[in-house]
N, CA and C atoms as an extended XYZ file, in Angstrom:
216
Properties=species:S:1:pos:R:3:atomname:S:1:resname:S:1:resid:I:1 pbc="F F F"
N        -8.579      -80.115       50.559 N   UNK     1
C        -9.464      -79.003       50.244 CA  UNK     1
C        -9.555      -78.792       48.743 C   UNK     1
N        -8.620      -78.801       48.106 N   UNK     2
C        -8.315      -78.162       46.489 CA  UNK     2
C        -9.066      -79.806       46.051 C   UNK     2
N        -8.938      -80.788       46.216 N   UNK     3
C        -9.610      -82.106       46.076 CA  UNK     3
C       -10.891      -81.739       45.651 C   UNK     3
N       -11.785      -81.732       47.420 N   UNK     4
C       -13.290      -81.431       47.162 CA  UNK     4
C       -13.308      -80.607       46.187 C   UNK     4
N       -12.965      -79.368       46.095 N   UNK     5
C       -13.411      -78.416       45.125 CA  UNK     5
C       -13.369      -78.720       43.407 C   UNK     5
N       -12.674      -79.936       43.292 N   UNK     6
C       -12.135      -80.336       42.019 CA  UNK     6
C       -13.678      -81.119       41.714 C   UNK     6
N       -14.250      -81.754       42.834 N   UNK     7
C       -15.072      -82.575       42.652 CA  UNK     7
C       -16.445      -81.771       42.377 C   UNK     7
N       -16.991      -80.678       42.520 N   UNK     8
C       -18.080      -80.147       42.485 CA  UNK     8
C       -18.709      -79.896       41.165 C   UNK     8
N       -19.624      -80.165       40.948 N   UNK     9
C       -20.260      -79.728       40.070 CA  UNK     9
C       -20.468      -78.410       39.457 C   UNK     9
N       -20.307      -78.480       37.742 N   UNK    10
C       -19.991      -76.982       37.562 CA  UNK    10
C       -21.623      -77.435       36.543 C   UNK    10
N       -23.015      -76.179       36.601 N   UNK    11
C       -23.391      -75.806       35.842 CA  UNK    11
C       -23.371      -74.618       35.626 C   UNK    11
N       -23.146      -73.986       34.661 N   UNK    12
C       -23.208      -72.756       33.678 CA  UNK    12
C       -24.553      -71.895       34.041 C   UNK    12
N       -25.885      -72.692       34.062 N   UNK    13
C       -26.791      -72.423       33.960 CA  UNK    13
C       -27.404      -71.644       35.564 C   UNK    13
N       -26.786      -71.988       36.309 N   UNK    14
C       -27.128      -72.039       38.067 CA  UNK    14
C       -26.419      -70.887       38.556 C   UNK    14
N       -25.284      -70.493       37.393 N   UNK    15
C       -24.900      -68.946       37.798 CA  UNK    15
C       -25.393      -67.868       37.439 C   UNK    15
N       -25.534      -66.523       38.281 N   UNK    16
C       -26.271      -65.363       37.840 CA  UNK    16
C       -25.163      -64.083       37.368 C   UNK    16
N       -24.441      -64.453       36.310 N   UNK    17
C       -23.377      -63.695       35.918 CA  UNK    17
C       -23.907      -62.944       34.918 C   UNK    17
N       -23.753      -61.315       35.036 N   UNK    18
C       -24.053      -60.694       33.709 CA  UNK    18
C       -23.077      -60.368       32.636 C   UNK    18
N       -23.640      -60.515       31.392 N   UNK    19
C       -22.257      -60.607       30.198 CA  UNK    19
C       -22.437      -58.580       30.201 C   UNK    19
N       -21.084      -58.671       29.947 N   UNK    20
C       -20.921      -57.105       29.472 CA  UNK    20
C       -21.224      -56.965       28.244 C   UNK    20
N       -21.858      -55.965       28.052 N   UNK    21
C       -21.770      -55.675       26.286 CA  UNK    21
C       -20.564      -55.084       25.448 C   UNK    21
N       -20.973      -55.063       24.273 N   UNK    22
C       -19.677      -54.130       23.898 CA  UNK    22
C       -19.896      -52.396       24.173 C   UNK    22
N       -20.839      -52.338       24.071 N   UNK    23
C       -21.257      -50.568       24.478 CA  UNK    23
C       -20.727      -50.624       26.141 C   UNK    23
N       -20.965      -51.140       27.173 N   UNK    24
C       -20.593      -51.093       28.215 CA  UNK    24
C       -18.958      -51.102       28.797 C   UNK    24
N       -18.229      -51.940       27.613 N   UNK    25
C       -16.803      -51.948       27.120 CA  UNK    25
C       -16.107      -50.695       26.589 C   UNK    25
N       -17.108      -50.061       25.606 N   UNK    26
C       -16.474      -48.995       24.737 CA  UNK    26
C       -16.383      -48.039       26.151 C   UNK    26
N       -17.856      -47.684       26.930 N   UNK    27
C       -18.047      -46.579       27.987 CA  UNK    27
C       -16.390      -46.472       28.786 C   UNK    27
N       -15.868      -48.136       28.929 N   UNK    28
C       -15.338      -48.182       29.933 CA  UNK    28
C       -14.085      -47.508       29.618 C   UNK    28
N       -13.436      -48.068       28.099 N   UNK    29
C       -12.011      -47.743       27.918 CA  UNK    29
C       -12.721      -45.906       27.353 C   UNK    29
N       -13.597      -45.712       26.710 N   UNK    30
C       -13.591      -44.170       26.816 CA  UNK    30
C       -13.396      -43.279       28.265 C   UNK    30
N       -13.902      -43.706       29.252 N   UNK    31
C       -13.985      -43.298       30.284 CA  UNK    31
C       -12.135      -42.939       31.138 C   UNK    31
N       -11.452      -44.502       30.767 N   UNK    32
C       -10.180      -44.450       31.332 CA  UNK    32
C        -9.163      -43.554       30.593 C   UNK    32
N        -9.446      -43.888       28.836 N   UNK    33
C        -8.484      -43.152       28.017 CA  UNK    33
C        -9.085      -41.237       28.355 C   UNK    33
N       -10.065      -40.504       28.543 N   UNK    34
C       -10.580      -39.217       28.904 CA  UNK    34
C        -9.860      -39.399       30.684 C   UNK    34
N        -9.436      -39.954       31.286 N   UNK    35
C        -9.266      -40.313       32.576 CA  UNK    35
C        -7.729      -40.126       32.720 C   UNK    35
N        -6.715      -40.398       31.765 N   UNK    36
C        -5.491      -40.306       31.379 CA  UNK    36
C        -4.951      -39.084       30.960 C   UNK    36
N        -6.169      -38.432       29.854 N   UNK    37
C        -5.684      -37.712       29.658 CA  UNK    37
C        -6.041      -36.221       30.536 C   UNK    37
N        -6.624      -36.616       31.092 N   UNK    38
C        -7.240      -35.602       32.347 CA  UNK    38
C        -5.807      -35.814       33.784 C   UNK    38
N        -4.995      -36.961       33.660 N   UNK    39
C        -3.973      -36.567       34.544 CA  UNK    39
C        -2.613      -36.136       33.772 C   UNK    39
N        -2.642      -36.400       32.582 N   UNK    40
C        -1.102      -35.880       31.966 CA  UNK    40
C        -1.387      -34.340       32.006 C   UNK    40
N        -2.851      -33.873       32.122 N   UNK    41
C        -3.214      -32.755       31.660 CA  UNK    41
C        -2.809      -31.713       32.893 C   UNK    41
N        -2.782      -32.450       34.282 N   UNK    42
C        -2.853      -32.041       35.622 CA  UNK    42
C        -1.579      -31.787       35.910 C   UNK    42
N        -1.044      -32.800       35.492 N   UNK    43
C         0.940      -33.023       35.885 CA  UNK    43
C         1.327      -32.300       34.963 C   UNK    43
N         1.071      -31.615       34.017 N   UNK    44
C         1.807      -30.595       32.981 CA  UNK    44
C         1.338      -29.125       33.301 C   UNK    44
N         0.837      -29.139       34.233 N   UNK    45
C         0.031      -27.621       35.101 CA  UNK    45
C        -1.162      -26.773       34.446 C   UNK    45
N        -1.130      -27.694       33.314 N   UNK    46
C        -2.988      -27.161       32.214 CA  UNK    46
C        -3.940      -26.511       33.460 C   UNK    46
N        -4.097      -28.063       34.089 N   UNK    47
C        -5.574      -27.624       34.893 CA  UNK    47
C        -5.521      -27.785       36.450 C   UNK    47
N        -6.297      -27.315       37.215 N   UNK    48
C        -5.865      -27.703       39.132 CA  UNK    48
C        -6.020      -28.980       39.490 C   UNK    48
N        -6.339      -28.858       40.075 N   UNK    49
C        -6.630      -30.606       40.901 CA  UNK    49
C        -8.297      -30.182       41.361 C   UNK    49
N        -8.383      -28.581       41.716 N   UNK    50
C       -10.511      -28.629       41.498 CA  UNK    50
C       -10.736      -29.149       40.145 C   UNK    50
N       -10.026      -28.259       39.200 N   UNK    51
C       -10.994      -28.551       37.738 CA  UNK    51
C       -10.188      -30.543       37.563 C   UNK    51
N       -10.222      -30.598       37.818 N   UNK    52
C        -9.678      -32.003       37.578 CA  UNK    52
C       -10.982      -32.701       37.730 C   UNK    52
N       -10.967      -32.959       39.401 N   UNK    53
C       -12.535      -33.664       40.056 CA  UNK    53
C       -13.729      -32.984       39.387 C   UNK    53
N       -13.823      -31.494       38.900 N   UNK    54
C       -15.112      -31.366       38.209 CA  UNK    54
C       -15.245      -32.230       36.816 C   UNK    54
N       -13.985      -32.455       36.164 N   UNK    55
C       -14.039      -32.722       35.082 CA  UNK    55
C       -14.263      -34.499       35.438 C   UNK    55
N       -13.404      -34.575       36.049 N   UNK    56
C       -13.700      -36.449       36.033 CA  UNK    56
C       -14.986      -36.614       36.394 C   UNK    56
N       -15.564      -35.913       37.449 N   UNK    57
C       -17.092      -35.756       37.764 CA  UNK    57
C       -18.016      -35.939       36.678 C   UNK    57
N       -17.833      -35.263       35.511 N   UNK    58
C       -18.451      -34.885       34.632 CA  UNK    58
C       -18.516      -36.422       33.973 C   UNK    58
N       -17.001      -36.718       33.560 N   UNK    59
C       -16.569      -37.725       32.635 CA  UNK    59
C       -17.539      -39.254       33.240 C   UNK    59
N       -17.540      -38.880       34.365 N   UNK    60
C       -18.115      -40.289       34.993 CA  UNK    60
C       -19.876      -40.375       34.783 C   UNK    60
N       -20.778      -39.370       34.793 N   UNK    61
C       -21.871      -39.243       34.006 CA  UNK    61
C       -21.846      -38.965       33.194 C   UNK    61
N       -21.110      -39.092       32.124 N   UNK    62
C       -21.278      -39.156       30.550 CA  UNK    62
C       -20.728      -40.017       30.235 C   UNK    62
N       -19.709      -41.047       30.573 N   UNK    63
C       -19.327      -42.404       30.355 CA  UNK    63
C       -19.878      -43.535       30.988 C   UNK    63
N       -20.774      -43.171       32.374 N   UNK    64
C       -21.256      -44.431       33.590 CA  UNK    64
C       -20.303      -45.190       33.660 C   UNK    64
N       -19.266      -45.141       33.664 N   UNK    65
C       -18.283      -46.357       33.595 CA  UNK    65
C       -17.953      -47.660       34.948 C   UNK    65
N       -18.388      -48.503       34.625 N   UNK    66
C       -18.575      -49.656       35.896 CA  UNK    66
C       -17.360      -49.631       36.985 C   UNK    66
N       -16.295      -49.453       36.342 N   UNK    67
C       -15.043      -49.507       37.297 CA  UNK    67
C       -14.886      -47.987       38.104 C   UNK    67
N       -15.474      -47.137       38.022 N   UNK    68
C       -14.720      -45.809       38.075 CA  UNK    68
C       -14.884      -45.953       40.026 C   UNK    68
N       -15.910      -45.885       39.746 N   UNK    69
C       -16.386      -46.235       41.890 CA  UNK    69
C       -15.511      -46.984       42.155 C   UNK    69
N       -14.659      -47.900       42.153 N   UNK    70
C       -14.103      -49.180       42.085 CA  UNK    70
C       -12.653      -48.100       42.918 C   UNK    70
N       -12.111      -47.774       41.812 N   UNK    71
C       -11.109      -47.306       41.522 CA  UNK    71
C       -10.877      -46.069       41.907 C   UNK    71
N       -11.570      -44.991       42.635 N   UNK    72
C       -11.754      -43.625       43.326 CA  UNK    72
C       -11.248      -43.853       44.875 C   UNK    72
């Protein structure tokens, strides 16, 4: 099995992969680092666990961040 697969043809061109940008990069680690600090903020008794989800709510349309659905 690992054989055939060695044998296949690789073009570059025949795949439909999209490149990330760097703006789509920045969204992402802004999104996780506001995401972090929204749970140290929770576990130190700042804010509830409602204002939490409003706030990540928030954070996730103002960052769009690709992983966040992923990861919920």
């Amino acid at each position: 099995m690992i054989e055939a697969a060695n044998h296949l043809p690789y073009n570059p061109q025949e795949t439909n992969y999209t490149k990330i940008t760097q703006e789509e990069i920045q969204r992402e680690v802004d999104y996780w680092r506001a995401y972090k600090i929204l749970q140290k903020m929770l576990k130190a008794g700042l804010i509830s666990e409602e204002e939490f989800d409003k706030i990540d709510k928030l954070n996730i349309k103002t960052f769009s961040p690709m992983y966040a659905q992923l990861m919920a």
